[in-house]
C-alpha positions in Angstrom: 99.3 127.4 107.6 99.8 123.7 108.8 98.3 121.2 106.0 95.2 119.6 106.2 94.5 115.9 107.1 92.1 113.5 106.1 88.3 114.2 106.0 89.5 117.9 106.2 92.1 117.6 103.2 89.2 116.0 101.4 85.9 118.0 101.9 88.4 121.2 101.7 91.0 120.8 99.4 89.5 118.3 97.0 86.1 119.7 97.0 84.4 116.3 98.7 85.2 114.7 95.5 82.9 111.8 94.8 83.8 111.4 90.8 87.9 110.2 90.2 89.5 110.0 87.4 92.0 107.6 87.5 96.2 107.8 87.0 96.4 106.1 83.5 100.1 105.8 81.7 100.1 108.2 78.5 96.4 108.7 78.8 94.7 110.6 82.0 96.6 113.5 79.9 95.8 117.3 80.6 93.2 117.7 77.6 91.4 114.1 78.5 91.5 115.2 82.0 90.0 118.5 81.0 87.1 116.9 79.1 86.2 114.6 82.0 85.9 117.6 83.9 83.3 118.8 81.7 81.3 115.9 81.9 81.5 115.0 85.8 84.4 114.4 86.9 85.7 116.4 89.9 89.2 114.9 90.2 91.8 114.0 88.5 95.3 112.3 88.6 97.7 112.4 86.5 99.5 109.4 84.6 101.9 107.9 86.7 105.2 109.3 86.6 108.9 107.9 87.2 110.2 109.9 90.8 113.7 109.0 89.3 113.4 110.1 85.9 111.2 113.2 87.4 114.2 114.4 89.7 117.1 113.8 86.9 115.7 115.0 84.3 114.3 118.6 83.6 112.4 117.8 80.3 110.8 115.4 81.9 109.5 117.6 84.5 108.3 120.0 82.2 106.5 117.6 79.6 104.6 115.8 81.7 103.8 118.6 84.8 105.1 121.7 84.5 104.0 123.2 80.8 100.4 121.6 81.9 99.4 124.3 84.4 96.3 125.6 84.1 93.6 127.0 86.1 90.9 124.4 85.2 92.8 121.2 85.7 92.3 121.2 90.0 92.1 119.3 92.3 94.8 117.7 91.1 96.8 115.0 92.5 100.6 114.3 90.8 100.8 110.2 91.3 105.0 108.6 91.2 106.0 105.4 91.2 109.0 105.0 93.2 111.0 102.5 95.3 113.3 104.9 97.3 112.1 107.4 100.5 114.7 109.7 99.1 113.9 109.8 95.8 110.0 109.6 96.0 110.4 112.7 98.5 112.9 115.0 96.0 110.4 114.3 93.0 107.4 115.4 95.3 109.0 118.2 96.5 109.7 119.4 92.4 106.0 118.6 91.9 104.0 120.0 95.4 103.7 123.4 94.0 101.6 122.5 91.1 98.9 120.1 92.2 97.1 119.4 95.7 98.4 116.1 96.5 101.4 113.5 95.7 100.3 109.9 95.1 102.3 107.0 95.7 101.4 104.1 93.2 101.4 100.8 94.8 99.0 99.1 92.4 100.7 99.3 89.2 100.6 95.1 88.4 102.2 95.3 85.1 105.7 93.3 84.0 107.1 96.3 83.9 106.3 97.5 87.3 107.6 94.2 87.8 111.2 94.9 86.5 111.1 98.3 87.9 110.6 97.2 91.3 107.7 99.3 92.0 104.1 99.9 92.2 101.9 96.4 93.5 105.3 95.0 93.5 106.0 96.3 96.8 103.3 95.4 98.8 105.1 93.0 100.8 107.9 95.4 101.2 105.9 97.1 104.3 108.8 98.6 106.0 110.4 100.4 103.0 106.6 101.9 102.5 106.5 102.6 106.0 109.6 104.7 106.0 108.7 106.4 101.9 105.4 107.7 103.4 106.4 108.7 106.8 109.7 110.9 105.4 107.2 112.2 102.9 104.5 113.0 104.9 107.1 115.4 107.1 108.9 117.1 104.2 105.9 117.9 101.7 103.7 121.4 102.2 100.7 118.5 100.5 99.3 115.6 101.8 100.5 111.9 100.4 98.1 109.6 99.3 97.9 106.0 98.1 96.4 104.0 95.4 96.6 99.9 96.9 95.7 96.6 95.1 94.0 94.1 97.5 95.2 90.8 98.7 93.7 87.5 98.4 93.0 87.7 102.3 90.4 90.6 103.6 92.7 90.5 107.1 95.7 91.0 105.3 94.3 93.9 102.9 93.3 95.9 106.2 96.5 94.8 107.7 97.8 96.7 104.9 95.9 99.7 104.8 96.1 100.4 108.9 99.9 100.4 107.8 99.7 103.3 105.3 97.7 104.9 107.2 99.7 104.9 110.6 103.0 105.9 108.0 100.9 109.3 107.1 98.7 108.6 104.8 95.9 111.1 103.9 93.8 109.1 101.3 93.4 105.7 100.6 92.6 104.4 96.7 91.8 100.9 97.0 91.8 98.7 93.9 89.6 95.9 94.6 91.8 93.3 92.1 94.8 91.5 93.4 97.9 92.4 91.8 97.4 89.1 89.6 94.1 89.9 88.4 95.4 91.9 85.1 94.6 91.8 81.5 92.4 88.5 80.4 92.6 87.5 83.9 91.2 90.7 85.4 88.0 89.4 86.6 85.7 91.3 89.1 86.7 93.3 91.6 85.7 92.9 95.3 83.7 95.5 96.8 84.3 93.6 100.4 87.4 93.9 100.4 87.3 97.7 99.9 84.0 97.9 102.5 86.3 96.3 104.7 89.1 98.6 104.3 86.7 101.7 104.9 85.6 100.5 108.2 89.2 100.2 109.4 90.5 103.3 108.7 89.8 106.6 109.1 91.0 108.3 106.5 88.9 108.8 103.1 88.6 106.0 100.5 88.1 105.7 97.2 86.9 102.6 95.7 88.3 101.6 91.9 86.8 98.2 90.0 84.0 97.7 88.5 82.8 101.0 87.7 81.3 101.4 84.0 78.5 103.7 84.5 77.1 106.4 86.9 74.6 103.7 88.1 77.8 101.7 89.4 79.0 104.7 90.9 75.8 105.2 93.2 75.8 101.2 93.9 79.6 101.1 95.1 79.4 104.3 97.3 76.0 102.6 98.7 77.5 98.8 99.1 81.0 99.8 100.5 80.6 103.7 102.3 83.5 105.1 100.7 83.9 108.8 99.5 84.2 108.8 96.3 84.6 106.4 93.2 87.7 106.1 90.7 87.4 105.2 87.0 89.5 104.2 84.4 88.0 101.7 81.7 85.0 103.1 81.7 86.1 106.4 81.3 88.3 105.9 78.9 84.9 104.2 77.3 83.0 107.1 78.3 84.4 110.0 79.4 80.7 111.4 80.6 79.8 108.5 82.2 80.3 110.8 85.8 77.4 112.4 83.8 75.5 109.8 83.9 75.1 110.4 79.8 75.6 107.7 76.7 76.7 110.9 73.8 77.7 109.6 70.3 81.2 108.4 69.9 82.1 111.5 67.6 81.0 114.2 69.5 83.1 113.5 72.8 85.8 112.7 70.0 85.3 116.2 68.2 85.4 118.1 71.8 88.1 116.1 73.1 90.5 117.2 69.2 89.3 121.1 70.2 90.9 120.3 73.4 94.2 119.0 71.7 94.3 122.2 69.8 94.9 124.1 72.9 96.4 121.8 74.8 98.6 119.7 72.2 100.1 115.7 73.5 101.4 113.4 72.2 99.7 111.8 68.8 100.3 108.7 70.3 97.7 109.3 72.9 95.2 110.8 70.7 95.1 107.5 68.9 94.8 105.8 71.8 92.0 107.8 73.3 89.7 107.2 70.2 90.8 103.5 69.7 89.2 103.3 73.4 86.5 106.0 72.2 85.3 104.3 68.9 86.0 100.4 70.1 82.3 99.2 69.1 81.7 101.2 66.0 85.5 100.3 64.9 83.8 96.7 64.9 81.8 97.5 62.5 83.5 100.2 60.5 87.3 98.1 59.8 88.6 100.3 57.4 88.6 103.2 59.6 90.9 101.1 62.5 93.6 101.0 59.9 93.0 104.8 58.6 93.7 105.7 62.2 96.4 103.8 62.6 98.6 105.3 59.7 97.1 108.9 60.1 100.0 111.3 61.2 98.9 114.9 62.0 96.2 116.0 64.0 93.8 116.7 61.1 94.2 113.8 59.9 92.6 112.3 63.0 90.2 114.9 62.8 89.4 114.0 59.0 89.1 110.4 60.3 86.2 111.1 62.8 84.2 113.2 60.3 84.2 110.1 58.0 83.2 107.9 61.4 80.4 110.4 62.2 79.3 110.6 58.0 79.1 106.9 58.4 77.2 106.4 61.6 74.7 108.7 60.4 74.2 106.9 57.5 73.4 103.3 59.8 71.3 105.3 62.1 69.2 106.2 58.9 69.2 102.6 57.7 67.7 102.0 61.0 64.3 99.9 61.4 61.8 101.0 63.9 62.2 98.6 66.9 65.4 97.2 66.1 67.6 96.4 68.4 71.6 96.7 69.2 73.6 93.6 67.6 76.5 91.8 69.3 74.7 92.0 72.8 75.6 95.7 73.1 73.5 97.4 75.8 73.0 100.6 72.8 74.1 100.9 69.0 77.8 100.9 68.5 77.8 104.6 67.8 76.8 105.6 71.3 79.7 105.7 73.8 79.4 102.5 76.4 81.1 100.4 78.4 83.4 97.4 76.9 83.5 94.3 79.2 87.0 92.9 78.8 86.3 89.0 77.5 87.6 86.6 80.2 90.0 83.4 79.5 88.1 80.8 78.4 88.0 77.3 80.0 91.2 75.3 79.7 91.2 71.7 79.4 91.9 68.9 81.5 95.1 68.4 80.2 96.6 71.7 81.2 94.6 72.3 84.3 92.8 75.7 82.7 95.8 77.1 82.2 95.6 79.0 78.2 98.3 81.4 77.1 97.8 84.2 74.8 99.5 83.0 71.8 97.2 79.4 71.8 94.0 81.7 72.5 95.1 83.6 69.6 95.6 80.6 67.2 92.3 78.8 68.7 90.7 81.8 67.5 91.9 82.8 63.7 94.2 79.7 63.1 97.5 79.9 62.2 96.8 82.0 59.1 95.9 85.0 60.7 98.1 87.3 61.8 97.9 89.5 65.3 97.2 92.8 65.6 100.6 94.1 65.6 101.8 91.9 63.2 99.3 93.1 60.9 100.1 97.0 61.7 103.9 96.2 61.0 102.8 94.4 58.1 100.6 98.0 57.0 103.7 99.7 57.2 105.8 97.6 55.2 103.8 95.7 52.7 106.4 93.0 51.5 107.2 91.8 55.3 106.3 88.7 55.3 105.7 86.5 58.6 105.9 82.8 57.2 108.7 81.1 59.4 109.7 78.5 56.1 110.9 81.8 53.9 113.0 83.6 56.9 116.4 83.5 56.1 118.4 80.8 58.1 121.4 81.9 60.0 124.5 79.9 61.2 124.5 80.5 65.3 127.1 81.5 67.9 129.2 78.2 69.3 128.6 79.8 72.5 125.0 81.5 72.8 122.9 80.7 70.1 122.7 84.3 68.6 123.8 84.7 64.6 127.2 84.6 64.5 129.6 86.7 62.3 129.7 84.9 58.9 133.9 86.1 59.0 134.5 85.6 62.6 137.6 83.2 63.2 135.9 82.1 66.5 132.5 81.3 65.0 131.0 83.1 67.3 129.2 86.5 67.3 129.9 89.5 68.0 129.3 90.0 71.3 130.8 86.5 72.4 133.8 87.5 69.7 134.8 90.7 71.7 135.0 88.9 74.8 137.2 85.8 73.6 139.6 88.1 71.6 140.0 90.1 74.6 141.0 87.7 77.0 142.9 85.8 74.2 144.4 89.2 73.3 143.5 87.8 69.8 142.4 89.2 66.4 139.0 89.1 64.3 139.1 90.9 61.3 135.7 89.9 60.5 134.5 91.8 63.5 137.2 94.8 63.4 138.4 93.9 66.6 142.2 93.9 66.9 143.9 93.5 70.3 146.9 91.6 69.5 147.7 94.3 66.9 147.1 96.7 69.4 148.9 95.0 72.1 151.8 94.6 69.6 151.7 98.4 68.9 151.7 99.6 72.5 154.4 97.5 73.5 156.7 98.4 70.8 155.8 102.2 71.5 157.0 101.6 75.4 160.0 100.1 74.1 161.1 102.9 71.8 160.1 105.3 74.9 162.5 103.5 77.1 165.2 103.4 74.5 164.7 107.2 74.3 165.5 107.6 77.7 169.3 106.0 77.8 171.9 107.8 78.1 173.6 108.0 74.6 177.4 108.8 73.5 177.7 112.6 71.9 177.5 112.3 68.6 177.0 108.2 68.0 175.8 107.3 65.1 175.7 103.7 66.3 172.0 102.2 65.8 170.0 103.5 68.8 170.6 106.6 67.9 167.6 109.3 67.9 166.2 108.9 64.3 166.8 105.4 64.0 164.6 105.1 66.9 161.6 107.2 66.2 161.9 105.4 62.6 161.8 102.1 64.2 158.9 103.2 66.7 157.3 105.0 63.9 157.3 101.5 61.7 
């Protein structure tokens, strides 16, 4: 049976999806995709996965794709980052048989995408992408999709998009953020960028920005004409918003820990999940942030959101007839909604707007306080103290400004050490490192080897002689 193509792939095979769940690292998950599904969602990806790790290693594989089979979790669609037509196309082919699509992630715009070579990273690269999609598109049994970040320029985002499509592409994700639009920075996304995409191809689209409620869903499907809408944020934020519902914080948290149960991940992700779950009531209820934070089995976290719920109940019965939501929230901070990521604020003159993270941070709590991780390493380990004046000074390299080795004879440290003694053919006891003695030692064993080998008079006693020699090699 030859594989279906566009509109067909997607009204057939994905079920005319209109509700998308986004690929999110370490948290679109099998049990949180499983829950969206229960509240609305009618798609999934999964998080992003490396095609090189994928095909090398067999763990891998089965952590993240192939212990995670089940009946429920489809459509499905299995997104890699990759940078190689070979490699993207071996990792597909290990994952076609358990999901409907492969993804290819060219909107990742993270520092690590950055290193990695991949994701938004390579949207200038439109040859390589060119040949990735078109090798993949003849080899796999599913279809290949994309997931794109705009550029500045509507011409050039189409450009881009006719492109992927030409290569073999069967569906087109469309991020309406340039790939510097990230974190602080993010901004709003453009819906005419992605409107303009849908009316130059003909393959589906699905539009991702923007989207914090079912309300935005309607408004982006009815502004831009694609076919279905991607979340992430606000899913994460509210994992029924494809239901169009606002449930407390703790039941979606309760279902989603049932869901663990049977499906077990990662602690880590759990904790993330209800970091994103609880963000408003976490506001307002402090002490539980850091009870999560050092909590280490899963009823512990369990334990932790019966507390959460005991105490929301208790504000909603301290609660006055007509009062209204504080901080500007749109409902109480025990009711699932969206969170609007704060934008950077105005810079001055001086440096053109321009405000890193570390002066926001001090503009903000001064000097005195410390940053969220600093204060979780400091909840671990009680007596670490941050205060530059009581760190303990160190005497630095002559050569790279790391500490050096307080017995090096170079005055340098370790790393710079083994280099200099090795070209030297020098010693450093203070490092271990002994060349010239074991220079010394292999040459004198090569000499006692070729004194071995003469020819010697039957008999002699004369020095040279057998155990004269192997007592002189031996010294």
């Amino acid at each position: 049976m030859p594989k279906l193509q566009g509109f067909e792939f997607w009204s057939r095979t994905l079920g005319g999806a209109r509700h998308v769940v986004a690929p999110m690292v370490d948290q679109s998950e099998l049990a949180w995709r499983l829950l969206s599904r229960r509240h609305g969602a009618q798609l999934c990806y999964t998080p992003m996965l490396h095609a090189q790790v994928f095909v090398r290693d067999a763990n891998y594989r089965k952590e993240n794709l192939y212990c995670e089979v089940c009946p429920e979790d489809r459509p499905l669609i299995v997104q890699f980052c990759a940078n190689d037509p070979e490699v993207f196309v071996q990792a597909a082919l290990l994952a076609q048989d358990y999901c409907d699509a492969i993804d290819l992630n060219l909107g990742c715009p993270q520092m690590i995408a950055k290193r990695g070579h991949y994701g938004a990273f390579l949207q200038e690269e439109w040859d390589l992408l060119q040949r990735m999609i078109l090798l993949a598109h003849e080899k796999l049994s599913v279809p290949v999709t994309c997931k794109i970040r705009v550029f500045p320029e509507i011409d050039k985002t189409v450009k881009y998009a006719q492109m992927l499509e030409k290569a073999g592409c069967q569906l087109l994700t469309v991020h309406g953020r340039t790939k510097e639009q990230k974190g602080p920075l993010s901004g709003t996304a453009s819906w005419e960028h992605i409107k303009a995409v849908r009316k130059a191809v003909a393959i589906p689209v699905f539009a991702n920005g923007n989207i914090q409620s079912l309300r935005d869903v309607e408004r982006c499907i009815q502004d831009t004409g694609v076919q279905g809408v991607m979340s992430a944020e606000g899913n994460l934020h509210n994992p029924a918003l494809f239901e169009g519902r606002s449930p407390a914080v703790w039941e979606l948290a309760e279902e989603y820990l049932d869901i663990v149960r049977q499906y077990p991940c990662p602690l880590s992700y759990v904790r993330a999940h209800l970091f994103k779950l609880w963000h408003h009531t976490l506001q307002v209820h402090q002490q539980l942030r850091e009870e999560l934070a050092k909590v280490k089995t899963l009823e512990g976290v369990v334990a932790v959101n019966q507390e959460l719920k005991l105490r929301c109940q208790e504000d909603i019965s301290r609660q006055k007839e007509g009062e209204k939501p504080s901080g500007g929230l749109p409902f109480f901070h025990w009711i699932c909604q969206p969170y609007l990521r704060p934008g950077p604020r105005e810079g001055s003159e001086e440096n053109g707007g321009a405000r890193s993270k570390r002066a926001l941070e001090e503009e903000e709590g001064g000097t005195d306080v410390l940053s969220k991780n600093k204060q979780k390493k400091q909840l671990r380990n009680p007596h670490k103290t941050f205060d530059p004046s009581l760190k303990p000074k160190y005497a630095k390299c002559d050569q790279c400004g790391n500490p050096k080795g307080n017995r090096c004879v170079f005055n340098l440290c370790r790393g710079c050490c083994k280099k200099r003694a090795f070209r030297e053919a020098a010693d450093c006891p203070g490092h271990g490192l002994l060349f010239r003695t074991k220079l010394e030692k292999s040459l004198a064993w090569k000499g006692a080897q070729s004194r071995l080998q003469e020819p010697q008079p039957a008999g002699s006693g004369e020095p040279g002689s057998l155990p004269e020699v192997v007592g002189s090699a031996l010294a």
